[in-house]
C-alpha positions in Angstrom: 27.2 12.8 119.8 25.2 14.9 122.4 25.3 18.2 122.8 27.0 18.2 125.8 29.3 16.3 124.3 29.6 18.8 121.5 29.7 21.8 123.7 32.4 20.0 126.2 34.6 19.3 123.3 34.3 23.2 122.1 35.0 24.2 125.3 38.1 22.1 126.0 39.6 23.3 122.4 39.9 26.6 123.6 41.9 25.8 126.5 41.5 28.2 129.8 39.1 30.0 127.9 36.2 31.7 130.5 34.0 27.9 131.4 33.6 25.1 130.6 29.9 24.2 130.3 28.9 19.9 130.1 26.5 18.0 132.0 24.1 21.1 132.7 27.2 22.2 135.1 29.0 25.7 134.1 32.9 25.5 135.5 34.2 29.1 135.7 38.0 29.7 136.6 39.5 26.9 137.6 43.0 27.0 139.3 45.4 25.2 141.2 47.8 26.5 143.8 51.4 26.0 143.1 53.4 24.0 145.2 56.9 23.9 146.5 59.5 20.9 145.9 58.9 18.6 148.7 55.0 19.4 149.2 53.1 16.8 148.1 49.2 18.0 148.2 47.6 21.0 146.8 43.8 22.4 146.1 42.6 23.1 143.0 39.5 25.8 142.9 36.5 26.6 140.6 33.1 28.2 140.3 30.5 25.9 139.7 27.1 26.2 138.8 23.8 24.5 137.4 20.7 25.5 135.6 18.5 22.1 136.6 20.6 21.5 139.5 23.4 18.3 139.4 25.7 16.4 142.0 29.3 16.7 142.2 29.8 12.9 142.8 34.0 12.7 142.6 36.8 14.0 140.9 40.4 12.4 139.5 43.2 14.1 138.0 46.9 12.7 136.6 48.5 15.1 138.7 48.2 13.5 141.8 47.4 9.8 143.4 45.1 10.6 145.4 42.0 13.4 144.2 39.3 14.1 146.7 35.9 16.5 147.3 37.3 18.3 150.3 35.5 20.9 153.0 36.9 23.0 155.6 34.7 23.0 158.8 34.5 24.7 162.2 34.9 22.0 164.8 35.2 22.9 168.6 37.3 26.0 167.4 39.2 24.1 165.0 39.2 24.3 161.4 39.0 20.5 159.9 39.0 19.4 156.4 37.1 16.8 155.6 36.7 15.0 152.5 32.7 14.6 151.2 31.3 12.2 148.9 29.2 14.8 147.2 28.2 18.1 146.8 24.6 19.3 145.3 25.0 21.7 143.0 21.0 23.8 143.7 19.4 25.2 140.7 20.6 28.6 140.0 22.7 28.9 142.9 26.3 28.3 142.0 28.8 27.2 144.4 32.7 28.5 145.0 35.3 25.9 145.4 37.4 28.1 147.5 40.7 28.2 149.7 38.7 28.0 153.3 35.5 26.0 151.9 34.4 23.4 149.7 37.5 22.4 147.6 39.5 19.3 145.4 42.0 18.0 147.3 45.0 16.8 144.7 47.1 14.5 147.4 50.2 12.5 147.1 51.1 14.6 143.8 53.3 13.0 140.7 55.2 16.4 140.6 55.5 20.0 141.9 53.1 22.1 140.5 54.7 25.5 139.4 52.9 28.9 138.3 52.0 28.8 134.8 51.0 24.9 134.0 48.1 23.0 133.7 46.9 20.5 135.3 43.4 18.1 134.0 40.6 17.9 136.5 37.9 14.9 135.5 34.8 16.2 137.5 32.2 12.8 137.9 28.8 14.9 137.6 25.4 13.4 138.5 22.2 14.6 136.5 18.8 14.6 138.0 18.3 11.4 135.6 21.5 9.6 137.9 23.5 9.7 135.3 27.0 10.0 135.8 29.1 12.3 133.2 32.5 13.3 133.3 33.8 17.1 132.4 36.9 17.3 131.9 38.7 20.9 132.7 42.0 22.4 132.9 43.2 24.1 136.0 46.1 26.6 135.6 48.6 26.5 138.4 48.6 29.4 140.4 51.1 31.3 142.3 51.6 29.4 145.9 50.7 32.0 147.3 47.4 32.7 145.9 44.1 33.0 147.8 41.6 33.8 145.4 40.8 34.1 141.6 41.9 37.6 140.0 44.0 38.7 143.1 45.7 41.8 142.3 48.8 42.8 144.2 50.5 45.7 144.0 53.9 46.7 144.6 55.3 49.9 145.6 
């Protein structure tokens, strides 16, 4: 078994601990936004980053039919998303996965999503050798309306 294989499985036994760390890619706080009954796609969010530098080459999940590398893009005043067949990963230079940016796009979902579950992201990660590995990760479901990890609201 190789390491990575040794560290992913350490990593995945302490479920929603800090990262996940496989395939020289480090996954900090993933989420997923929660959903309402009839919605039927979602995001799901991360931090990634990469000492030797990889390539995010796709991404699956149960949760949903349909799972796809999204961006958002200004276009003629318009904010697009667009889905991208892969995102490099630059040495040392990690890379949010954010509501408004780069994202994974969960699409034609099984189920609502509610606050407090967890749903298993398969990222397809591509090493400077060309291999392709897969990391798996959970994502806890977030409030719907979440916008970013650690939001704090308070209530007066």
């Amino acid at each position: 078994m190789s390491i990575a294989y040794k560290i992913a499985a350490l990593a995945l036994t302490s479920l929603l601990s800090g990262g996940v760390v496989a395939a020289d890619l480090e996954i900090k706080d993933p989420w997923v936004r929660g959903t309402v009954p009839a919605q039927k796609a979602t995001g799901a969010f991360m931090q990634l980053s990469s000492k030797a530098g990889v390539t995010l080459v796709g991404v699956a999940s149960p949760a949903a039919k349909v799972v796809e590398l999204h961006e958002m893009v200004m276009d003629n005043n318009l904010m697009k998303m667009r889905p991208v067949p892969r995102l490099d990963i630059q040495p040392g230079k990690p890379v949010e996965l954010k509501p408004g940016s780069y994202h994974v796009m969960l699409i034609d979902l099984n189920k609502p999503l509610s606050k407090g579950e967890v749903v298993p992201i398969t990222l397809k990660v591509e090493g400077k050798d060309k291999k392709v590995e897969n990391v798996e990760l959970k994502a806890e479901v977030r409030d719907l309306t979440a916008a970013a990890p650690m939001e704090h609201k308070h209530h007066h």
